[in-house]
Each structure stands twice: as structure tokens, then as C-alpha cells.
Biopython code that builds the backbone (N, CA, C, O; Angstrom):
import numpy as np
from Bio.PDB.StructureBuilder import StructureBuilder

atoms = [
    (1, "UNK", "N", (-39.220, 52.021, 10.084)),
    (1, "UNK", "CA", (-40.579, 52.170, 10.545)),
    (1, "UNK", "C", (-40.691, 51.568, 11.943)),
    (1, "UNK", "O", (-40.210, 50.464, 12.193)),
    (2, "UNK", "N", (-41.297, 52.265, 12.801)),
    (2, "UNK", "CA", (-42.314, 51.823, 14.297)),
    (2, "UNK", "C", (-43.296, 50.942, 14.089)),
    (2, "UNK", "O", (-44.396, 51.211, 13.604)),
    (3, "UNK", "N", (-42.771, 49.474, 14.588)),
    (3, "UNK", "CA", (-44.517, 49.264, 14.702)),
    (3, "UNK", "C", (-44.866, 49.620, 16.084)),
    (3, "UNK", "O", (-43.955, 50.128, 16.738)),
    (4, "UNK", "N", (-45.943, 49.465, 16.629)),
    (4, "UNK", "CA", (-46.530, 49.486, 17.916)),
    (4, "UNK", "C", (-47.359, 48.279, 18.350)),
    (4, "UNK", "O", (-47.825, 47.717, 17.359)),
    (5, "UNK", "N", (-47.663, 47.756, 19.378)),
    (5, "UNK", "CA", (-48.776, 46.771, 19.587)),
    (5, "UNK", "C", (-48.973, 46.670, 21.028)),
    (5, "UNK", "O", (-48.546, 45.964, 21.941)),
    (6, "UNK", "N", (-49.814, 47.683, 20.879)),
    (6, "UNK", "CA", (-50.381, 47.757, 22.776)),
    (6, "UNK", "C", (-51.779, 46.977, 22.834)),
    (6, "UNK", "O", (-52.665, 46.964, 21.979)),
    (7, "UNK", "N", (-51.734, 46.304, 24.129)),
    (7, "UNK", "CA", (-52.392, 45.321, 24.494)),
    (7, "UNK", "C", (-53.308, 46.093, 25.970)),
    (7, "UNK", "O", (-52.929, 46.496, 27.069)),
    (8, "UNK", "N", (-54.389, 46.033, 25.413)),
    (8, "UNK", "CA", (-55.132, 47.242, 26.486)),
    (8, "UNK", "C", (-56.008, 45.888, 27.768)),
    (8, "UNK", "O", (-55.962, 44.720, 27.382)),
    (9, "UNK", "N", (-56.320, 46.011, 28.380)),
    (9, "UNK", "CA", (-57.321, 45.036, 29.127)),
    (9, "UNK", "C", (-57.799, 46.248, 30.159)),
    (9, "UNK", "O", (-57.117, 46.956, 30.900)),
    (10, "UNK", "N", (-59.203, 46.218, 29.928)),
    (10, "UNK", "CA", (-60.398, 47.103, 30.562)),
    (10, "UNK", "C", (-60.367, 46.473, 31.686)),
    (10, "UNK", "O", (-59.697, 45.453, 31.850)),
    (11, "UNK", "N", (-61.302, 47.174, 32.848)),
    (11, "UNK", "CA", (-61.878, 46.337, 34.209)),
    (11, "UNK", "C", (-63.154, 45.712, 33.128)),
    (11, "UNK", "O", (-63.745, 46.041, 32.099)),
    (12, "UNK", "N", (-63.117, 44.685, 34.049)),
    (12, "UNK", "CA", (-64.380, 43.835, 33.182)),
    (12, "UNK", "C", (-65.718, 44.273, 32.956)),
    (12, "UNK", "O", (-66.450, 44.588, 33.894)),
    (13, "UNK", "N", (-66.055, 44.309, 31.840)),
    (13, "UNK", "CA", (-67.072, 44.400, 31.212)),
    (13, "UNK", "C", (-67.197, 46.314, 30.646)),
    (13, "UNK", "O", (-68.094, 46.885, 30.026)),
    (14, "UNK", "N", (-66.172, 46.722, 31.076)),
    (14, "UNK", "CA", (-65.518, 48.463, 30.478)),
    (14, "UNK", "C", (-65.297, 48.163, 29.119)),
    (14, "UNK", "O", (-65.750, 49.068, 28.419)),
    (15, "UNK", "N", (-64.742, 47.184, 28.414)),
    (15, "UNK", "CA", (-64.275, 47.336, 26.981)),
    (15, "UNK", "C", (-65.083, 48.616, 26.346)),
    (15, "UNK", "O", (-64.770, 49.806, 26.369)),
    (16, "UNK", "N", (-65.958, 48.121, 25.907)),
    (16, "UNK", "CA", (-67.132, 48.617, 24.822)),
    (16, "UNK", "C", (-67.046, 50.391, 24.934)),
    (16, "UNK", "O", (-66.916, 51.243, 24.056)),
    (17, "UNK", "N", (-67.184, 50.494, 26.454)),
    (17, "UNK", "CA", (-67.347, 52.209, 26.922)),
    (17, "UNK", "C", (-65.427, 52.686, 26.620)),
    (17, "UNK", "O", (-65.019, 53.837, 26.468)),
    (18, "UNK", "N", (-64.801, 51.757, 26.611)),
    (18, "UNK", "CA", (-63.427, 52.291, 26.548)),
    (18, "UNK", "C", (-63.233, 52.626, 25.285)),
    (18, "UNK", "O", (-62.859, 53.731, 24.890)),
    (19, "UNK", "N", (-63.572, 51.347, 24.396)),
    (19, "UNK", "CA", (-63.572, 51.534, 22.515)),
    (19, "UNK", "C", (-64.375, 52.829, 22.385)),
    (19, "UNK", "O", (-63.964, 53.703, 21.622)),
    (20, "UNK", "N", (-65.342, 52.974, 22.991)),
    (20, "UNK", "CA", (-66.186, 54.681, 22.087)),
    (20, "UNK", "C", (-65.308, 55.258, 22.450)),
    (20, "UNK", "O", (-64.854, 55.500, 21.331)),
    (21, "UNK", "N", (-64.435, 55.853, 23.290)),
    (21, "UNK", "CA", (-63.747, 57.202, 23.876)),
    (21, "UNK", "C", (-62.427, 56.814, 23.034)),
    (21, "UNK", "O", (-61.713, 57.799, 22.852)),
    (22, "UNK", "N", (-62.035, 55.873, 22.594)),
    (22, "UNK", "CA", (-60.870, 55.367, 21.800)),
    (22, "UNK", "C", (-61.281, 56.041, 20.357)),
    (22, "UNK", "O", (-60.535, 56.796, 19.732)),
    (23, "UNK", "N", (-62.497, 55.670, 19.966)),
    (23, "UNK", "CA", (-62.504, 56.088, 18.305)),
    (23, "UNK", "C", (-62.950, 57.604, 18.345)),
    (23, "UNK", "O", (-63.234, 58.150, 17.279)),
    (24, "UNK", "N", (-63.034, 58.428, 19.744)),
    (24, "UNK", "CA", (-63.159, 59.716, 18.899)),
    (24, "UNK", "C", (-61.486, 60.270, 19.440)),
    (24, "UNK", "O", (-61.346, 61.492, 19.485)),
    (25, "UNK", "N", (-60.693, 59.703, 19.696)),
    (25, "UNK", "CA", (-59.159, 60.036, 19.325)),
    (25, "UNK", "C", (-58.767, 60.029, 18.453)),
    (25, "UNK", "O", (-58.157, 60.991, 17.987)),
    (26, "UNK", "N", (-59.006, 58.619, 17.689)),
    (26, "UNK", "CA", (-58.417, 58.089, 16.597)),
    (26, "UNK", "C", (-58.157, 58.963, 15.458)),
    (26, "UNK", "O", (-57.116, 58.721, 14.846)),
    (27, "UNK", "N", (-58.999, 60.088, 14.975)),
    (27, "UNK", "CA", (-59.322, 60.960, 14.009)),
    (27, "UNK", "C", (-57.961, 61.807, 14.010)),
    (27, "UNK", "O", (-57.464, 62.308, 13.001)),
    (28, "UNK", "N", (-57.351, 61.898, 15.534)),
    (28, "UNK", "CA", (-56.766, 63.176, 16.196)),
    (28, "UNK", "C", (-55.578, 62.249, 15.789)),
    (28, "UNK", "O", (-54.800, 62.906, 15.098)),
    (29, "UNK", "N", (-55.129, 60.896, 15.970)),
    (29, "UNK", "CA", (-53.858, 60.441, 15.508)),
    (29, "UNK", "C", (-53.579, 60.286, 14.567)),
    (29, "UNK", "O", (-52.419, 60.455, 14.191)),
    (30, "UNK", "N", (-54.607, 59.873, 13.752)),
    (30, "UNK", "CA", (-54.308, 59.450, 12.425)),
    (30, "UNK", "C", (-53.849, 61.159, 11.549)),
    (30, "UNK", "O", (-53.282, 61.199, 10.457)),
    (31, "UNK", "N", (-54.200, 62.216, 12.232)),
    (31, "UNK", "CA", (-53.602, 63.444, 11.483)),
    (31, "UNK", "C", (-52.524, 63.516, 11.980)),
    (31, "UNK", "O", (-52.132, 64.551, 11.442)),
    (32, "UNK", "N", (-51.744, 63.207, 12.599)),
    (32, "UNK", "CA", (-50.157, 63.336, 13.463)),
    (32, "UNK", "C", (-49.256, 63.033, 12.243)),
    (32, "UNK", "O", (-49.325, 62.064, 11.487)),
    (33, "UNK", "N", (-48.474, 63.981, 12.220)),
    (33, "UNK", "CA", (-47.249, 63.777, 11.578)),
    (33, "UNK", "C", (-46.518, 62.439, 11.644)),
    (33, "UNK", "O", (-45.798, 62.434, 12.643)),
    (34, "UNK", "N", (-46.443, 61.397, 11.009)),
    (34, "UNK", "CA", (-45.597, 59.891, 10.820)),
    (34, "UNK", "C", (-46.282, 59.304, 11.646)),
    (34, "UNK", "O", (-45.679, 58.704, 12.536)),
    (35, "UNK", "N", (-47.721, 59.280, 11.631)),
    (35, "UNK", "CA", (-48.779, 58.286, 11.796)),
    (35, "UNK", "C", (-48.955, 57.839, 10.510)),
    (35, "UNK", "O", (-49.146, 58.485, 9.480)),
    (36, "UNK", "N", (-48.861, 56.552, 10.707)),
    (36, "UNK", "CA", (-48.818, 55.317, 9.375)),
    (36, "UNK", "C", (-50.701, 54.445, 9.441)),
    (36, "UNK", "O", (-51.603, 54.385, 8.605)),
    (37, "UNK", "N", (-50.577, 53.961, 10.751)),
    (37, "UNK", "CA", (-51.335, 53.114, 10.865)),
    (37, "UNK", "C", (-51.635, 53.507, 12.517)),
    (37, "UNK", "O", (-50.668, 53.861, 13.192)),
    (38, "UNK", "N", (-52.961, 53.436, 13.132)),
    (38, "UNK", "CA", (-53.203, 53.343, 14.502)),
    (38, "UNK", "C", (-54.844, 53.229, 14.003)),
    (38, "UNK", "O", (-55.601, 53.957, 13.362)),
    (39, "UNK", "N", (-54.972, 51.581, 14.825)),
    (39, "UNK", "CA", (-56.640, 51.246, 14.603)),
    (39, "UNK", "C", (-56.571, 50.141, 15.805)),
    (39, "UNK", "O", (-55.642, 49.335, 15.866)),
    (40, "UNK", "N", (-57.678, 50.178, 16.791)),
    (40, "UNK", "CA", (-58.035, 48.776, 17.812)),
    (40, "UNK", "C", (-58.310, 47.814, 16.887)),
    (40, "UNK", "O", (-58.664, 47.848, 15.709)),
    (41, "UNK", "N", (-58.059, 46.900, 17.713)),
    (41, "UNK", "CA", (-58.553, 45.443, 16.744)),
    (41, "UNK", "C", (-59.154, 44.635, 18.115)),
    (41, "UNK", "O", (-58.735, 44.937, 19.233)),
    (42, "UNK", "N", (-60.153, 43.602, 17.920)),
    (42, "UNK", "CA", (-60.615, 42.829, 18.741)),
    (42, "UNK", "C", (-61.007, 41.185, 18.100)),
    (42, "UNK", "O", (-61.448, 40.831, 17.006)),
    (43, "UNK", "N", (-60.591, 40.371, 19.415)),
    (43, "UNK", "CA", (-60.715, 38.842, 18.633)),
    (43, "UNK", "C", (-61.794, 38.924, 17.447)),
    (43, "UNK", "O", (-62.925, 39.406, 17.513)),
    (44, "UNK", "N", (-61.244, 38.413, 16.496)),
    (44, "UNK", "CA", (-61.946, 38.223, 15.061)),
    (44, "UNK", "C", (-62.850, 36.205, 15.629)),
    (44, "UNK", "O", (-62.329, 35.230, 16.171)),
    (45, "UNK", "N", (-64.129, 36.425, 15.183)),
    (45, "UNK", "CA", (-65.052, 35.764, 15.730)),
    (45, "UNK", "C", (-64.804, 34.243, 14.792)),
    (45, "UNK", "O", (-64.471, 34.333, 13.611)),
    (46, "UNK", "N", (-64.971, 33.091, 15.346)),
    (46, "UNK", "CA", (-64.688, 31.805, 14.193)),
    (46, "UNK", "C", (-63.603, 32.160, 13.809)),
    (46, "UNK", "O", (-63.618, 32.616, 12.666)),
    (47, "UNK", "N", (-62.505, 32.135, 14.376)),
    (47, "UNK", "CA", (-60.950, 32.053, 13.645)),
    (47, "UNK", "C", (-60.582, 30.355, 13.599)),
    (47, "UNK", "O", (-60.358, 29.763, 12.543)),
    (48, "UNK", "N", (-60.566, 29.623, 15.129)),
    (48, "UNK", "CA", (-60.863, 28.455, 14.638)),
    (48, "UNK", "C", (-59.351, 27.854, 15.978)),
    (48, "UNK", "O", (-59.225, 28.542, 16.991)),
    (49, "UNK", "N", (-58.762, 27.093, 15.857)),
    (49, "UNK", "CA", (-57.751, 26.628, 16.482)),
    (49, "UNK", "C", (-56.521, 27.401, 16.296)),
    (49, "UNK", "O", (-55.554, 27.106, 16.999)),
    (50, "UNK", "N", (-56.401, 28.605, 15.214)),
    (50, "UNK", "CA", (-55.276, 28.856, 14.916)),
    (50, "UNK", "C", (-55.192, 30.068, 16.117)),
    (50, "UNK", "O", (-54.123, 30.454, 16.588)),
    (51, "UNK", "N", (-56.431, 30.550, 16.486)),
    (51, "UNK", "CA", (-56.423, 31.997, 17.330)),
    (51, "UNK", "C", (-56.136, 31.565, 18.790)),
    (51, "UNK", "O", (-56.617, 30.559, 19.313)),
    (52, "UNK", "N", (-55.462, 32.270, 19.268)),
    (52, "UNK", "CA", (-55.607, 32.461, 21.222)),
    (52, "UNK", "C", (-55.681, 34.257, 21.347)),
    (52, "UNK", "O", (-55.144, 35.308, 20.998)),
    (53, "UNK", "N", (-56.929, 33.571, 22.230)),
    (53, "UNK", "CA", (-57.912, 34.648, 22.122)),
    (53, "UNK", "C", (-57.259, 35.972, 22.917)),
    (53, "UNK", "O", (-56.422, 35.770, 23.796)),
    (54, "UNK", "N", (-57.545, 36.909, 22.683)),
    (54, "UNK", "CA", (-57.048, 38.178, 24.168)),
    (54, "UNK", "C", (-58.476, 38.505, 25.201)),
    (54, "UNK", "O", (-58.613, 39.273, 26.154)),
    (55, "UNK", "N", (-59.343, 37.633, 24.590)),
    (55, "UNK", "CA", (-60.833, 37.962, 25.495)),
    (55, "UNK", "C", (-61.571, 39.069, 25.677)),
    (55, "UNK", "O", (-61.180, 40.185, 25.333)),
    (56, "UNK", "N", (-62.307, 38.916, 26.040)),
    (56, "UNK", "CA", (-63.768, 40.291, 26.297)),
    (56, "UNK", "C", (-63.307, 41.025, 26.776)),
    (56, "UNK", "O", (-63.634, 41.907, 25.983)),
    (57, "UNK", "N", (-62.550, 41.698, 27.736)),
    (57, "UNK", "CA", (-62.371, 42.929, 27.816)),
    (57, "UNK", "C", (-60.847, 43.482, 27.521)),
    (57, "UNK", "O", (-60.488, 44.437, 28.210)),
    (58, "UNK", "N", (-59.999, 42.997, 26.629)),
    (58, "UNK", "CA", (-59.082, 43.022, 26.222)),
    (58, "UNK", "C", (-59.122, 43.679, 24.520)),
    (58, "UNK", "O", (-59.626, 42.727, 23.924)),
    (59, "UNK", "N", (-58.936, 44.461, 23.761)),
    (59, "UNK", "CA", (-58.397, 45.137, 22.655)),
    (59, "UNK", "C", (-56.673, 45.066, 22.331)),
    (59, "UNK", "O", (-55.819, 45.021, 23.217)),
    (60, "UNK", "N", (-56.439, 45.068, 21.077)),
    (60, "UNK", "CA", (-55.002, 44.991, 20.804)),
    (60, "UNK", "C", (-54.929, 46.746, 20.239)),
    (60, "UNK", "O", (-55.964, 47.391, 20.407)),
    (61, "UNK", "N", (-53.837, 47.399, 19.650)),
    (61, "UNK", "CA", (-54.151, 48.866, 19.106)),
    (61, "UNK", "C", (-52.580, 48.324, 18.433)),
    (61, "UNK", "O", (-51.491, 47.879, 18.794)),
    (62, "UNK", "N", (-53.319, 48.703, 17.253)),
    (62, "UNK", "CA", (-51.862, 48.139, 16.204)),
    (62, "UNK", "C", (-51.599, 49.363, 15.501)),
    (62, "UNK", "O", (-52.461, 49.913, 14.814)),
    (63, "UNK", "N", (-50.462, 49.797, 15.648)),
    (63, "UNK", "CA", (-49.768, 51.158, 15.097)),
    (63, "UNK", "C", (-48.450, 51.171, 14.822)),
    (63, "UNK", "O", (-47.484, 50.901, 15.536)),
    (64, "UNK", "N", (-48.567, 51.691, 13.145)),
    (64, "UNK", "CA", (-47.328, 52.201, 12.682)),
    (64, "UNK", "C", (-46.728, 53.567, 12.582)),
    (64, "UNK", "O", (-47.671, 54.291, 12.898)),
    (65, "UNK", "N", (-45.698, 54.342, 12.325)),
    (65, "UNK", "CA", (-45.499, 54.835, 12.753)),
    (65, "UNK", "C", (-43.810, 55.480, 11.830)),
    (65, "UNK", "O", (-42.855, 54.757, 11.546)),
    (66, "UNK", "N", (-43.884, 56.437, 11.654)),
    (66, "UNK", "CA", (-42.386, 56.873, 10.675)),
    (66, "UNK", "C", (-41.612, 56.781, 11.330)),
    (66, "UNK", "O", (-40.644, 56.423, 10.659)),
    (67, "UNK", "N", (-41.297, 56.891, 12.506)),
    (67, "UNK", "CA", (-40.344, 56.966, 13.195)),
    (67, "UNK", "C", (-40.447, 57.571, 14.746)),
    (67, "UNK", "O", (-41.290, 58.358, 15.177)),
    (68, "UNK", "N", (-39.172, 56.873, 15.548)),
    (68, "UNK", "CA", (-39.573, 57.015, 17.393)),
    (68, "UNK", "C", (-39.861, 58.384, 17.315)),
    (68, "UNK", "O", (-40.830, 58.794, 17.954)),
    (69, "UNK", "N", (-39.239, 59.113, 16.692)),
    (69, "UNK", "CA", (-39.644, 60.669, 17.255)),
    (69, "UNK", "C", (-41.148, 60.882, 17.145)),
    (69, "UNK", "O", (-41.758, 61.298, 18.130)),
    (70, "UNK", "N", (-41.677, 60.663, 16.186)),
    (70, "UNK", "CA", (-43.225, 60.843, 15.533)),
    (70, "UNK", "C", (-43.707, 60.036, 16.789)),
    (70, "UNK", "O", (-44.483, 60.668, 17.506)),
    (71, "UNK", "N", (-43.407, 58.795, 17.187)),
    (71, "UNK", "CA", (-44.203, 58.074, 18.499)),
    (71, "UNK", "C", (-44.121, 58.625, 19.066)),
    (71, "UNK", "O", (-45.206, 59.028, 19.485)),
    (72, "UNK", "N", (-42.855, 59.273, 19.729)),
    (72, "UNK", "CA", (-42.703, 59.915, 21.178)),
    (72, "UNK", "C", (-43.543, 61.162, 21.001)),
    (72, "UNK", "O", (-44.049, 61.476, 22.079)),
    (73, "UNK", "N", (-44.076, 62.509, 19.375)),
    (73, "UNK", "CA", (-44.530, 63.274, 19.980)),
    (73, "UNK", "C", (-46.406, 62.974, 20.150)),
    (73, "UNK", "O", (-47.278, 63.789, 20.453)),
    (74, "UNK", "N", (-46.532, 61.494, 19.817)),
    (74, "UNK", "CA", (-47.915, 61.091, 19.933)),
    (74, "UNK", "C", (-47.966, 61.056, 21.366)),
    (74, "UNK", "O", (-48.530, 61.974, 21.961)),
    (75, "UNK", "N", (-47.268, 59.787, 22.195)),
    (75, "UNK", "CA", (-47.247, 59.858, 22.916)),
    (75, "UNK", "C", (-47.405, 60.919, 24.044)),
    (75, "UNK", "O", (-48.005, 60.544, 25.051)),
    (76, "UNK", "N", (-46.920, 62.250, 23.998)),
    (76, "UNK", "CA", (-46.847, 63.714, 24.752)),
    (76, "UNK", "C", (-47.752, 64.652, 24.295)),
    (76, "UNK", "O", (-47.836, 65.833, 24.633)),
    (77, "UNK", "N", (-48.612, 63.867, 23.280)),
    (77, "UNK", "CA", (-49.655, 64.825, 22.563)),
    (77, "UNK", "C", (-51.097, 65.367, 23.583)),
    (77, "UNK", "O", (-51.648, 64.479, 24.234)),
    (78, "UNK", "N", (-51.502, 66.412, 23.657)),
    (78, "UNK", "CA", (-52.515, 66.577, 24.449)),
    (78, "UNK", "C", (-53.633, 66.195, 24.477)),
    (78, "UNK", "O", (-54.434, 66.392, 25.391)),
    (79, "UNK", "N", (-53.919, 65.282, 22.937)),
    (79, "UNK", "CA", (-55.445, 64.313, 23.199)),
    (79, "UNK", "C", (-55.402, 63.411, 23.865)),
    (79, "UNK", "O", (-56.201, 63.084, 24.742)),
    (80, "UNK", "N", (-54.070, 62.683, 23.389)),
    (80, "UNK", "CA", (-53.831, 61.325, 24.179)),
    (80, "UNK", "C", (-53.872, 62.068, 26.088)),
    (80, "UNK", "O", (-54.433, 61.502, 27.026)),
    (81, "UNK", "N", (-53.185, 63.282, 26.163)),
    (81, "UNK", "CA", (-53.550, 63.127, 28.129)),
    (81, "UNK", "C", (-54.547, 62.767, 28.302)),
    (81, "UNK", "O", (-54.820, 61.731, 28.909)),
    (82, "UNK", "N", (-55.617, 63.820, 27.630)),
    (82, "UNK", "CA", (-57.067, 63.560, 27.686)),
    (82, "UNK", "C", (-57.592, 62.293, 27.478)),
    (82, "UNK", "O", (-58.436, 61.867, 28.266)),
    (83, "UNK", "N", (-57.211, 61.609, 26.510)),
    (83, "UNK", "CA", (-57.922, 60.249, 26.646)),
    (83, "UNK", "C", (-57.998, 59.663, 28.445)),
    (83, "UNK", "O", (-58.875, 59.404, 29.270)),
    (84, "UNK", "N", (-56.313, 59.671, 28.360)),
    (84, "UNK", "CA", (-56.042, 58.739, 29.411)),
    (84, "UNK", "C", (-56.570, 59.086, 30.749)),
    (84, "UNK", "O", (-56.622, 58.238, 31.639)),
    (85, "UNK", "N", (-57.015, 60.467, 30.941)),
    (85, "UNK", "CA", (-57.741, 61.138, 31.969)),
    (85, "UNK", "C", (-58.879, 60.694, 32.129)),
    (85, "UNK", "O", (-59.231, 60.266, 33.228)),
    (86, "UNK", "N", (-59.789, 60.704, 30.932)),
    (86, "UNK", "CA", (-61.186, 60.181, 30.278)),
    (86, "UNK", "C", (-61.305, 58.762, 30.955)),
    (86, "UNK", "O", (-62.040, 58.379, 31.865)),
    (87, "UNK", "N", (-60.195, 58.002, 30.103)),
    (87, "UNK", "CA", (-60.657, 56.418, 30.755)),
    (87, "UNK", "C", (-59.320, 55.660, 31.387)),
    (87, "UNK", "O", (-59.172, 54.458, 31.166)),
    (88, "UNK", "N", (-58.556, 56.239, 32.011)),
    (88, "UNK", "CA", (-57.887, 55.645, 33.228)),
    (88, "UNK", "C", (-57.925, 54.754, 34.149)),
    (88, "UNK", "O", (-57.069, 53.967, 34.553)),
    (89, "UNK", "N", (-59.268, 54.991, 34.527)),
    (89, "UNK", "CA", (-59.668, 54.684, 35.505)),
    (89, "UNK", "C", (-60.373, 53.626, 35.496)),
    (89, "UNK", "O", (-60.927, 53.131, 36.477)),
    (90, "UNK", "N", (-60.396, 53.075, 33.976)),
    (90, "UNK", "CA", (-61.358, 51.646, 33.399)),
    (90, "UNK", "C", (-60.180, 50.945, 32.985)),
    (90, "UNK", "O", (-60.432, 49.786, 32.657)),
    (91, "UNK", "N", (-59.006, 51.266, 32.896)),
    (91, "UNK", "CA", (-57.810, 50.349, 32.192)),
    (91, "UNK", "C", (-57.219, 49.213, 33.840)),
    (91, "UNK", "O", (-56.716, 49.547, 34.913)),
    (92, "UNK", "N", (-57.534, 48.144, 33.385)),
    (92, "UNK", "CA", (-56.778, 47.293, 34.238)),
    (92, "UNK", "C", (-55.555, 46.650, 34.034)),
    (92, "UNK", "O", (-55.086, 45.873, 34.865)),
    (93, "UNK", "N", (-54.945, 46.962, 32.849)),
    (93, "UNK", "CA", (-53.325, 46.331, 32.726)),
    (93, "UNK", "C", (-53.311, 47.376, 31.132)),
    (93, "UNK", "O", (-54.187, 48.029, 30.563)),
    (94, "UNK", "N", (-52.040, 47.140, 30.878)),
    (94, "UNK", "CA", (-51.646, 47.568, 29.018)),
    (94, "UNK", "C", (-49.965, 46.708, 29.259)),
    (94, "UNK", "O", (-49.337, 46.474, 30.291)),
    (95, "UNK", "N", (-49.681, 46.434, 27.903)),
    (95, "UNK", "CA", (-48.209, 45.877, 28.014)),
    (95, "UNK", "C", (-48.405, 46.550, 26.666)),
    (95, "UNK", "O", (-49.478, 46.484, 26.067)),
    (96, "UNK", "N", (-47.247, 47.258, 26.162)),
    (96, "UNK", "CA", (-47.274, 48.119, 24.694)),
    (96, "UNK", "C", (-45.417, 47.535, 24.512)),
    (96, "UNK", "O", (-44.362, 47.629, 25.139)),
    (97, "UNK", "N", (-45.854, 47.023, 23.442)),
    (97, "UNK", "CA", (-44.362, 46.754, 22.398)),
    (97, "UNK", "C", (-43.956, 47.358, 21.519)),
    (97, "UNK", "O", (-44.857, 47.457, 20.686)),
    (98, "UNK", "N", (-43.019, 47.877, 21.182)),
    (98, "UNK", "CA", (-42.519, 48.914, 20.349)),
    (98, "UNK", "C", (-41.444, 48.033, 19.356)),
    (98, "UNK", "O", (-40.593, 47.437, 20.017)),
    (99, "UNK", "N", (-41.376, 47.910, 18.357)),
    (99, "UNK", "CA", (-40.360, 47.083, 17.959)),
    (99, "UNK", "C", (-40.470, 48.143, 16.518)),
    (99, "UNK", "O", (-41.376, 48.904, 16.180)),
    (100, "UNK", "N", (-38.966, 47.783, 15.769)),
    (100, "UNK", "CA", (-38.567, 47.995, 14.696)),
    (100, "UNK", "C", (-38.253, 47.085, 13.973)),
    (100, "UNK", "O", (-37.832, 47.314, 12.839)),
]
sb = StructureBuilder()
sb.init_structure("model")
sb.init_model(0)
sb.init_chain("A")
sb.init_seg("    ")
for serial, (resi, resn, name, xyz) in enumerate(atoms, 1):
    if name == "N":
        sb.init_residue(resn, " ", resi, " ")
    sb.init_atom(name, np.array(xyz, "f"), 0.0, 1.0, " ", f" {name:<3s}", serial, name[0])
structure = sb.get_structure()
């Protein structure tokens, strides 16, 4: 199995407008062939000393995945261009980890 864990950071104060255009993809991945798991996550509120935070305009996107091929044809899929066309232009960094 793929996991995934991309680390998104908006221009500041973009999060919120980035998450709506994120969840009407989501529908479109989660039908992809050896899509396991793909959902944003954002700091969980009162975690306490154990959390370091990723902050306000930062989202994590935690995704599993059957296998690299199934990633790679998400990756080349034509919603995802579109997303990234959509909100490009609000993303100020991503670092995405791929591990097995």
C-alpha cells in the first residue's frame, strides 16, 4: 500500500476558499481505481502539548492508495489539472511524501 501525506500551505488567509474547491474533487478521487483513503485534515482544536500545529493556512491531505501505479494515474487525472488550474494560484508551498 501507498500512503500519501501532502502538506498544502495557502497564501494567507486562502485556506478556507482552497478547502471548498478541494471537497468538490474529492468525490472524483475517491471513485479512482486503488483509491483507499484521500481526505484534508486540519489542526484538531485542544490537542494540548502533544500537537505542533501546521497553522491557519496550512491543511495536511492524507491518502492511501493500492498502489504507485493507481497514484501516478491520480496524479495525471484530468480533475486534479483542473483543480490545480482552479487554485494554483492560492498555493504558497506543498511538500507531498509518498512512502510505503
Amino acid at each position: 500500500m501507498i500512503h500519501v501525506i501532502a502538506i498544502i500551505t495557502t497564501q494567507t488567509g486562502k485556506r478556507a476558499e482552497v478547502l471548498e474547491a478541494f471537497a468538490t474533487v474529492v468525490p472524483k478521487v475517491h471513485a479512482e481505481a486503488g483509491c483507499i483513503e484521500y481526505v484534508p485534515v486540519t489542526d484538531a482544536h485542544d490537542a494540548g502539548a502533544i500537537q505542533t500545529s501546521v497553522g491557519p493556512d496550512t491543511f495536511v491531505v492524507v491518502e492511501k492508495w493500492a498502489s504507485l501505479s493507481a497514484l501516478n494515474a491520480h496524479s495525471a487525472s484530468s480533475h486534479m489539472a483542473e483543480y490545480g488550474s482552479q487554485v494554483g494560484h492560492l498555493i504558497a508551498d506543498r511538500v507531498i511524501h509518498v512512502l510505503e
